[in-house]
Every structure is written in structure tokens, then in C-alpha cells.
C-alpha positions as CSV (number, residue, x, y, z in Angstrom):
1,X,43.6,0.2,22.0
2,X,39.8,-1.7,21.8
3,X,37.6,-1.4,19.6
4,X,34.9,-1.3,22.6
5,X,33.9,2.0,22.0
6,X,30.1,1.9,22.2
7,X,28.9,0.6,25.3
8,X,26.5,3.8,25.8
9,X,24.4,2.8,23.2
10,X,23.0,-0.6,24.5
11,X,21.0,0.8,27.4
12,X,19.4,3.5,25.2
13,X,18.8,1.1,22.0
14,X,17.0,-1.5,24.4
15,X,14.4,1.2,25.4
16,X,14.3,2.4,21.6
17,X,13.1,-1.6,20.4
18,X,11.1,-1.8,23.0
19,X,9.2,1.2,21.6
20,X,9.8,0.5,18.0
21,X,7.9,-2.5,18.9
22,X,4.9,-0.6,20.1
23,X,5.1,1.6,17.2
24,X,5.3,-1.2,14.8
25,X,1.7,-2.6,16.5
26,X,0.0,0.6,16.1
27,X,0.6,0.9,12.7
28,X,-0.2,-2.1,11.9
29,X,-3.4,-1.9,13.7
30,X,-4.7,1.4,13.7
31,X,-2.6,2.3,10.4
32,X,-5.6,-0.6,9.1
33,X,-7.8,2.0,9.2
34,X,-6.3,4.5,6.9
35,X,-6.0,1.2,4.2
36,X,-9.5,0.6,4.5
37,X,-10.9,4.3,4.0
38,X,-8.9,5.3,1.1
39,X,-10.1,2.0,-0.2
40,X,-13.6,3.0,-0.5
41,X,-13.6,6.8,0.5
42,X,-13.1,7.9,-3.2
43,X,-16.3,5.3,-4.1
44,X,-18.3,6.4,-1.4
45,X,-17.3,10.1,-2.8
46,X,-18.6,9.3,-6.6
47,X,-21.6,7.7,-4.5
48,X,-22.4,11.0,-2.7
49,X,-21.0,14.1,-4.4
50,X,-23.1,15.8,-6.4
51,X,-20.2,16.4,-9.2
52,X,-18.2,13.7,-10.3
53,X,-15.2,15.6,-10.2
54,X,-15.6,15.9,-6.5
55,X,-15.5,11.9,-6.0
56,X,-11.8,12.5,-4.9
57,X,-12.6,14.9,-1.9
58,X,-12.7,12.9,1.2
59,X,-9.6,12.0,0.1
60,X,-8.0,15.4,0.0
61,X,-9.8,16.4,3.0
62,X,-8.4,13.7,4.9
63,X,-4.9,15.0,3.9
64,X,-6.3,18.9,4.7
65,X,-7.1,17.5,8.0
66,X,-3.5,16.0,8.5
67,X,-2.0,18.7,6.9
68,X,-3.6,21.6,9.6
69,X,-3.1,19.3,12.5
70,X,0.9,18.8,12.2
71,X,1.8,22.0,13.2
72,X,-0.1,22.3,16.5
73,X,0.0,18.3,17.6
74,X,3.5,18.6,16.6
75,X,4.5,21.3,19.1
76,X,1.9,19.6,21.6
77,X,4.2,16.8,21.3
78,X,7.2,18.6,21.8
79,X,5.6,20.2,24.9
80,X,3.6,17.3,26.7
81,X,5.1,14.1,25.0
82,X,4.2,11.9,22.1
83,X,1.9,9.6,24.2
84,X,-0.7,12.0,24.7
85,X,-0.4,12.9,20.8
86,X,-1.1,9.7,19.9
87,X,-4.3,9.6,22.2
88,X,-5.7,12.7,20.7
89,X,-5.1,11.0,17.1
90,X,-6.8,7.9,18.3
91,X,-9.6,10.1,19.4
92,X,-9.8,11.9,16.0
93,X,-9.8,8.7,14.3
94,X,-12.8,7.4,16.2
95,X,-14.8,11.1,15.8
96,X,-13.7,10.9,12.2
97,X,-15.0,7.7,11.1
98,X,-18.3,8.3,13.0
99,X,-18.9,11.2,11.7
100,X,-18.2,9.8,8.2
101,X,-20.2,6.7,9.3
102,X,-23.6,9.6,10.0
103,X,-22.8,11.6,6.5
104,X,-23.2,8.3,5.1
105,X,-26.5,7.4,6.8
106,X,-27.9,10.8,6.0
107,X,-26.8,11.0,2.6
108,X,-24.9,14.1,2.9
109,X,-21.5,14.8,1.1
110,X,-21.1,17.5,3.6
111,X,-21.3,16.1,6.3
112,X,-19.1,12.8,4.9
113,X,-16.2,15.6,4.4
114,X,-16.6,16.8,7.4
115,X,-15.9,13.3,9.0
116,X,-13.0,12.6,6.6
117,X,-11.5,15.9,8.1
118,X,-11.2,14.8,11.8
119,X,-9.8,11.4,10.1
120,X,-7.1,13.1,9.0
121,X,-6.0,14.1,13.0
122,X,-5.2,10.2,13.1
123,X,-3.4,10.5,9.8
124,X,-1.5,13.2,11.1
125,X,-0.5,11.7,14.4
126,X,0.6,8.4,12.5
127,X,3.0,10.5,10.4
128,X,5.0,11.0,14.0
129,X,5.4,7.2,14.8
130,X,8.5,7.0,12.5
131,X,9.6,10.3,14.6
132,X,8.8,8.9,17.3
133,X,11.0,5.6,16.9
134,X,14.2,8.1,16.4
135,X,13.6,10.0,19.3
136,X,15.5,7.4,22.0
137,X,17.5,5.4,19.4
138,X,21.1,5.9,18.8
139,X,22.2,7.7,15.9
140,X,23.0,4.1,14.3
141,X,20.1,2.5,14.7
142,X,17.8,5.3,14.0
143,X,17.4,5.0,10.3
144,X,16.4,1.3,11.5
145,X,14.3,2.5,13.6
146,X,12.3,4.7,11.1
147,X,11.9,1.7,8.5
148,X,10.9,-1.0,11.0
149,X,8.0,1.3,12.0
150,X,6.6,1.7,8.6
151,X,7.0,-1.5,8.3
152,X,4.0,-2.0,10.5
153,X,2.2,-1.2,7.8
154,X,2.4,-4.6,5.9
155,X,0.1,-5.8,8.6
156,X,-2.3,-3.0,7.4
157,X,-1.5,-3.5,4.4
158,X,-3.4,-6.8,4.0
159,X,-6.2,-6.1,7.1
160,X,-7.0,-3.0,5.5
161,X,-8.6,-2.8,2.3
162,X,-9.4,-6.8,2.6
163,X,-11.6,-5.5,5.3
164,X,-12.6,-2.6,4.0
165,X,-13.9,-4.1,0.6
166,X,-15.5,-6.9,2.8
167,X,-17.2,-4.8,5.5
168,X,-18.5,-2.8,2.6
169,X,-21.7,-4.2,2.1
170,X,-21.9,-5.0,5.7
171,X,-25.4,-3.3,6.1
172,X,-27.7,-1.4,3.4
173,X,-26.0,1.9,3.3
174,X,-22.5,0.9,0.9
175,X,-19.6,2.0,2.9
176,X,-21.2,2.0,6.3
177,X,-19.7,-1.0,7.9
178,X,-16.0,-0.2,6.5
179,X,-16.5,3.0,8.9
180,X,-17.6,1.4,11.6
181,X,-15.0,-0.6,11.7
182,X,-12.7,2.2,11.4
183,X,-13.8,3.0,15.3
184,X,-13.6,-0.2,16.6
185,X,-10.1,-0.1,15.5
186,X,-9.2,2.9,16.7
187,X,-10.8,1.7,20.1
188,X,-8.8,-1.0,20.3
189,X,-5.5,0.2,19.4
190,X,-5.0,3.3,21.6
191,X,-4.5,0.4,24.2
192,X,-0.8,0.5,23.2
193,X,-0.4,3.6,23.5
194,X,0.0,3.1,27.5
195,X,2.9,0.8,27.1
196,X,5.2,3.4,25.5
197,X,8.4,4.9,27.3
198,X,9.3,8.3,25.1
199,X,10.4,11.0,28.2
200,X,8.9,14.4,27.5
201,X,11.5,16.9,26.1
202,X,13.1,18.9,29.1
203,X,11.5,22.6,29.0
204,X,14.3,24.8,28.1
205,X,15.6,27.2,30.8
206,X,16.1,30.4,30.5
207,X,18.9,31.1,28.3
208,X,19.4,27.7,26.5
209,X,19.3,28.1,22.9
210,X,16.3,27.6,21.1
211,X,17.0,26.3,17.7
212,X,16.9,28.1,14.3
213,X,13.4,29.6,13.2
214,X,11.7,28.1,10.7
215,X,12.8,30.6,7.7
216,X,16.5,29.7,8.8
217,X,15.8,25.6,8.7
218,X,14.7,26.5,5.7
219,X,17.7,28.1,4.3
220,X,19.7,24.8,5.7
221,X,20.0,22.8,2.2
222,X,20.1,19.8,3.8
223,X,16.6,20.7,6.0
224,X,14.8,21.8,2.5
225,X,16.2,19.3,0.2
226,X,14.5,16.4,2.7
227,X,11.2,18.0,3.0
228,X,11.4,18.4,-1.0
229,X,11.6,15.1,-1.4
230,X,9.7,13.7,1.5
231,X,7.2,16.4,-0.3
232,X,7.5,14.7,-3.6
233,X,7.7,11.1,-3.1
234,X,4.2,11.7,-0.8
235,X,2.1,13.6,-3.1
236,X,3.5,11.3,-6.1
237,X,1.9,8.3,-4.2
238,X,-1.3,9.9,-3.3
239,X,-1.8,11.2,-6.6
240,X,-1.8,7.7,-8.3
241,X,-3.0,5.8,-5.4
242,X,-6.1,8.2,-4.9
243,X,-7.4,7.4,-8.4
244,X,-6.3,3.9,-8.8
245,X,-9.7,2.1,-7.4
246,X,-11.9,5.1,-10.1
247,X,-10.0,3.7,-13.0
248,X,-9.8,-0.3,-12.0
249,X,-13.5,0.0,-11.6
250,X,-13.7,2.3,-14.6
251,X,-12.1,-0.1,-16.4
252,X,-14.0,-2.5,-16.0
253,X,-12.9,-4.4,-12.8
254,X,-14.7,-5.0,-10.1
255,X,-14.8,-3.4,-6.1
256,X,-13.2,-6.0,-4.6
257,X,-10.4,-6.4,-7.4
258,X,-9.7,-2.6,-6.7
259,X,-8.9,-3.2,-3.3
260,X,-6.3,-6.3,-4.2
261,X,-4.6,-3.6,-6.2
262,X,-4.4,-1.5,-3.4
263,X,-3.4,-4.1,-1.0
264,X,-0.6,-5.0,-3.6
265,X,0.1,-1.5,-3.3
266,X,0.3,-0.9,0.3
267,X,2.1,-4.4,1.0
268,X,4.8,-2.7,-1.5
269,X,4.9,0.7,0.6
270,X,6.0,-1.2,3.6
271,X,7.8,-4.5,2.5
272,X,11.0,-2.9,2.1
273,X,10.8,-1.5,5.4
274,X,12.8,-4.3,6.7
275,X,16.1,-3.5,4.6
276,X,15.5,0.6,3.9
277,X,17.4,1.3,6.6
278,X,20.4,-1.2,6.5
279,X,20.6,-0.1,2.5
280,X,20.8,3.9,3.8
281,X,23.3,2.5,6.2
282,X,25.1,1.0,3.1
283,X,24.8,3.0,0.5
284,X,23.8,6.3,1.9
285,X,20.7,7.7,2.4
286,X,21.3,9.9,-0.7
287,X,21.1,7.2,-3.2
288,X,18.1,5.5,-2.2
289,X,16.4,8.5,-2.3
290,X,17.4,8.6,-5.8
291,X,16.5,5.1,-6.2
292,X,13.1,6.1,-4.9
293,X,12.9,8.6,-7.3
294,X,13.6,6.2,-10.5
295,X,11.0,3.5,-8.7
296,X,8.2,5.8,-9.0
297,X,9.0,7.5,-12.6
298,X,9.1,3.8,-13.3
299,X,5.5,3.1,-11.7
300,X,4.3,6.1,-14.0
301,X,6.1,4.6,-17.3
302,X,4.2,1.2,-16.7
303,X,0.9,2.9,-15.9
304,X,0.6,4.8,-19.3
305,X,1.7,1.5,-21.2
306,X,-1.8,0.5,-20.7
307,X,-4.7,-0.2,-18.2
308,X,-5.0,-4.3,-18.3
309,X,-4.8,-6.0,-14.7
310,X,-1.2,-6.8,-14.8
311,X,-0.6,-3.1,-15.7
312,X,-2.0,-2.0,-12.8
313,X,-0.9,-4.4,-10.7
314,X,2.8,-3.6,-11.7
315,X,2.4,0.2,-11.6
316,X,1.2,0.3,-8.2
317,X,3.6,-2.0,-6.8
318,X,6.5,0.1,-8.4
319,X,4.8,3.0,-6.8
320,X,4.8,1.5,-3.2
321,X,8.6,0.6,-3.0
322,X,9.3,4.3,-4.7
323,X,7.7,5.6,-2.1
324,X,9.4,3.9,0.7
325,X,12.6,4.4,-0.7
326,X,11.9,7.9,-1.5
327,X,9.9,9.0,2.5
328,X,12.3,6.8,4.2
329,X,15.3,8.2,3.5
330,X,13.6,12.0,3.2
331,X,12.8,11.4,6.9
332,X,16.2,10.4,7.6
333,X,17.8,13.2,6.0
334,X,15.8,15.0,8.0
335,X,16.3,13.5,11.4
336,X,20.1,14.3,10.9
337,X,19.8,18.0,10.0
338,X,18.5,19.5,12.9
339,X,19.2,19.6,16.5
340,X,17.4,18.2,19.3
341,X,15.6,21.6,20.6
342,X,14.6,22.4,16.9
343,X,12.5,18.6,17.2
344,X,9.0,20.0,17.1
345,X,9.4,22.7,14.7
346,X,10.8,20.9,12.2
347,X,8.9,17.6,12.2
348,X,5.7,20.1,12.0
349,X,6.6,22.1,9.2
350,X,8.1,19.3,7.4
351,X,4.5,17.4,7.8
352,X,2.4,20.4,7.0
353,X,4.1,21.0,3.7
354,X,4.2,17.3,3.1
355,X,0.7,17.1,3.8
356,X,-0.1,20.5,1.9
357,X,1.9,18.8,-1.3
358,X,-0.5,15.0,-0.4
359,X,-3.8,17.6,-0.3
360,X,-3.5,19.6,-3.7
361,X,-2.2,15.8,-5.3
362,X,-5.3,14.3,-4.1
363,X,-7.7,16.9,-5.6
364,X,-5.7,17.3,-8.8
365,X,-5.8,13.6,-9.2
366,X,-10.2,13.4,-9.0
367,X,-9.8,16.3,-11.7
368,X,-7.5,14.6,-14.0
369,X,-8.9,11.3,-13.6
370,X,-12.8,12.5,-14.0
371,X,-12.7,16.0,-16.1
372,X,-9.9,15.8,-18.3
373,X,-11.8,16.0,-21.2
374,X,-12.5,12.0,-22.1
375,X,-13.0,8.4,-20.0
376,X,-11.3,7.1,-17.8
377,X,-8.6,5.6,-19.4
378,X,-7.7,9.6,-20.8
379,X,-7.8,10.4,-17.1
380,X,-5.5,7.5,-15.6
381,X,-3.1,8.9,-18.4
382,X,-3.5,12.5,-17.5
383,X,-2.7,11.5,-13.8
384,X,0.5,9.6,-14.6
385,X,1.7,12.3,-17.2
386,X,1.4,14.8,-14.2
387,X,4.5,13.2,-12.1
388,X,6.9,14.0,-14.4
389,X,7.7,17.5,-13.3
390,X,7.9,16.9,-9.8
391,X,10.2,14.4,-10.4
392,X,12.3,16.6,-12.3
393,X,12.3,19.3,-9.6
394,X,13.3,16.2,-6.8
395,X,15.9,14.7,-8.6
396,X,17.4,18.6,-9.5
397,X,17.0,19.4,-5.9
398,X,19.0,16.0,-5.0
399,X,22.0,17.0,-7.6
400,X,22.1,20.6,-6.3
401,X,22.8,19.2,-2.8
402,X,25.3,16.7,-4.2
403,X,27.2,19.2,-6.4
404,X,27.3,22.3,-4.0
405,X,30.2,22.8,-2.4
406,X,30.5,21.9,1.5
407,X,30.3,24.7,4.0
């Protein structure tokens, strides 16, 4: 006997790096974008709104807008391929940011939600890249596949709020030139969208099974303990992140130290992309989630022992590798719990109650961090206090699925 037993694979991993490749350029390029406007969007929201507990909302509506989109760009994808989903969120990036770019100029909170709305198509369309890089690679090298996209985002990581923060004060309207920069990425970067070679899923003929609905995916434990967590480690992130510049800058630190936090932050979302996927390979995706999970109750412990630099600094970086640990290996749990003809209805629904989870975490967090009562150091405490019972409810979920007994 020989042990050469996986010849198959070659061909179709070849094609699956090649993409990965792509994938890892447009997040790193147009993923910039979403660096930069959650660098400022929560400034430009205090500047604007007429409440300051509504500084948050662009935020949230960018996650609203993401949220509502998954489901129908998801089963556009399954229908007509992921190339021309990635065009239309290229396109809502652009509309978003100009639109945002006009509120701005007008001096309208209104119509500055409105633009943050049609961002959040682009948000929602860069949630499928790691989807995307799975869909040709080989069981093995999918988990892979899935990190080294995301970790596209260290590029963005340090273009993103760097030139954000600097593009800032571009013109006399704060904020303006951060948005127009916004489109000019977008413009650029739906370039590579040409280059990528994902084959349409075959229409299914008459009689060819469909898949399970979405109640039964549901009932799967394996389908709803991913999209818990993956739901968790998401909104968790967004809920610190969103409020992070308010209290460095409401602690007396300036605009542009704010966004080397967040740059810290982000650089730690996507640094461990590189070796996520050969530690679920390892270990088993199962106990990095876990990990995850301890990473960001971690990030919440350091946050509430005070709010000097270094604290921040710390907390924020914690939260970043929770995260990746945490949404990596959710989105491989779920990759391996469903068949191929269940794709689209899955990846939507997992996304839109991801997104859902991201959207009430971003408006909780302006409340806590702005009308809880006292300043802002009361509020960053409110904010990190609130993580404790989702992590509670991810970590019992994770046990539950460990313990039950296998069918």
C-alpha cells in the first residue's frame, strides 16, 4: 500500500490559492475602508446628532445595512455567483460613502445615516470573502483558507484608520475627506474582482435534494452552536470597538491617538490569521473557539482595571485576537455542518443574525458609553461589564455541544 492517497486535491487547491490570493487583496484594500469609517463614523456621529446618545448610530446602521443585505446578496450569490456579489458591494460601498460624504456637507444626521446604511452592503458582501475562499478549497485546506483571507485585513488594518485620522481634516467639513477616500477605494479595488475563478453553483434539477430549511439547520447543534458563537465573538468586538475612540478622546487623548488604538486593534483581529487555521487543524476548531472566548473575557477584565493608554492599548489588542479566534473557527464550524446545496441559506442566515447581534451591540454600546448615568469613564465600564453574559451563554453553548451525546 502508498500513502499517495490525495492526488485530487492539488488541481482544486491550486485554483483555491489563486483565489485566496484575490480575496486576501480585497480585503486588504477595500476592507481599508471599513477601518477608516468606524474610525471616525462615531466622531462624525457626536459631531452631527442632535443627542449625544445617538453618536453611535452610523455605526449600528452600518451593521443594519449589512445585517438586511445578507440574506438576499447571499442567495444572489448562490444563484449568479460570488463575482457579481462582490460588484454590487463595491457599488454600495461607493454610494455609501458619497452619500455619507453629502450628509456631511449638508450637516444632516439624516442623511449621514442614510449613507452609512448603503456602506453596510460593502460590509455585508466582505463578510462572504472568507466563504468565498472555502468554496473551491479542499476540505483540508479550507480552514486555511478562511484565516488567510481575514488576514488581508492587517493590510487594512494599518491603511485604515492611519488614513482615516489623516484624511480627516483634509478639507473644512471634519470627516469629509476620510469619505472620500472611502470611494476612491472602492473604485479601485472592484478591479480584482475580475480576476476571480469561483464557478456558479449548478441550478438544481428537478428532483435533486434541496437541503434542510432553515428551522431544521437550526435544530442541527452543530449549525446553531457556530452561529452562537460566530454571533457572540462579533457583537462582543463591536460593542467595545464602537466606543473605544468616545472614551480615548473622552479621556483625554487625542483624535489621532484614538485611531493608533484602533489600528492596534485591528492589526490584532487579523495577525493571527496566518496560524488560526493550522491551530484548528491542531487542536481542533473547538478549542480555539474556546480560546477565543477566554481572549475577549480577558480584553474586558483589563478594560475595567482602568482607562490609562496602556489599558487601552492592552484591552483592545486582547479583543482583536479573541475575535479572530472566536469568528474563525465559528465560520469553520460552520462550513463543516452543512451540505453543499444548503450554501446560500446557511451563510445568509448565519450573517443576518451575526449582523443582527453586531447591530443591537453597536447601539447598546453609544447608550452605555454616553447615558449610563455618569462620564465617560462610568460608561467604558458599563460597556465592558455588559460582555459577561454573552460570554456565559457562548461558553455554555460550547460545553452543551461537547457533553451531548453523539447521534
Amino acid at each position: 500500500m502508498t500513502d499517495a492517497v490525495s492526488p485530487s486535491p492539488a488541481p482544486q487547491d491550486a485554483r483555491a490559492k489563486r483565489n485566496v490570493a484575490i480575496l486576501v487583496a480585497a480585503q486588504a484594500i477595500l476592507g481599508s475602508q471599513v477601518a477608516m469609517i468606524y474610525t471616525v463614523a462615531g466622531l462624525a456621529g457626536g459631531m452631527l446628532a442632535p443627542n449625544a446618545c445617538l453618536a453611535t448610530l452610523p455605526i449600528s446602521l452600518i451593521v443594519i445595512g449589512s445585517m438586511t443585505t445578507a440574506p438576499w446578496l447571499s442567495s444572489a450569490m448562490q444563484l449568479l455567483g460570488r463575482k457579481l456579489g462582490f460588484f454590487i458591494g463595491g457599488i454600495g460601498g461607493v454610494v455609501g460613502a458619497s452619500v455619507s460624504a453629502y450628509g456631511l456637507w449638508t450637516d444632516s444626521f439624516a442623511i449621514f445615516l442614510l449613507g452609512s446604511y448603503f456602506t453596510g452592503i460593502y460590509v455585508s458582501a466582505q463578510g462572504f470573502y472568507r466563504f468565498a475562499a472555502a468554496d473551491t478549497a479542499s476540505e483540508e485546506f479550507r480552514p486555511k483558507a478562511i484565516s488567510y483571507v481575514l488576514a488581508g485585513g492587517l493590510v487594512s488594518a494599518v491603511i485604515g484608520p492611519t488614513l482615516g485620522t489623516s484624511l480627516a481634516d483634509a478639507f473644512v467639513v471634519p470627516f469629509l475627506g476620510t469619505y472620500f477616500g472611502a470611494i476612491g477605494i472602492n473604485i479601485v479595488g472592484m478591479g480584482l474582482f475580475f480576476l476571480l475563478d469561483i464557478p456558479k453553483p449548478p441550478l438544481p434539477k428537478p428532483g435533486t435534494p434541496t437541503g434542510r430549511t432553515r428551522r431544521e439547520l437550526l435544530r442541527d447543534p452543530n449549525v446553531l452552536v457556530a452561529i452562537i458563537c460566530a454571533m457572540v465573538s462579533y457583537a462582543l468586538m463591536n460593542l467595545v470597538m464602537t466606543s473605544t475612540p468616545l472614551a480615548v478622546v473622552g479621556c483625554g487623548f487625542d483624535t489621532e491617538t484614538a485611531g493608533f488604538v484602533v489600528t492596534a486593534h485591528v492589526l490584532a483581529m487579523f495577525a493571527p490569521s496566518f496560524v488560526t487555521g493550522h491551530l484548528i487543524a491542531r487542536f481542533g476548531v473547538r478549542a480555539i473557539v474556546s480560546t477565543g472566548l477566554l481572549i475577549l473575557a480577558a480584553a474586558g477584565a483589563v478594560a475595567l482595571q482602568g482607562v490609562e493608554l496602556g489599558n487601552f492599548f492592552v484591552a483592545l489588542i486582547l479583543l482583536g485576537v479573541g475575535w479572530n479566534f472566536g469568528f474563525i473557527g465559528a465560520t469553520t464550524m460552520l462550513s463543516q455542518a452543512h451540505a453543499p446545496e444548503e450554501r446560500g441559506r446557511v451563510q445568509g442566515m448565519n450573517d443576518t443574525l451575526v449582523f443582527g447581534c453586531v447591530a443591537v451591540a453597536s447601539v447598546v454600546s453609544g447608550g452605555l458609553m454616553n447615558c449610563s448615568g455618569g462620564d465617560t469613564q462610568v460608561g467604558w465600564v458599563s460597556v465592558n461589564i455588559a460582555m459577561i453574559p454573552f460570554l456565559a451563554l457562548a461558553g455554555g453553548a460550547l460545553i452543551w455541544l461537547t457533553l451531548r451525546p453523539k447521534d
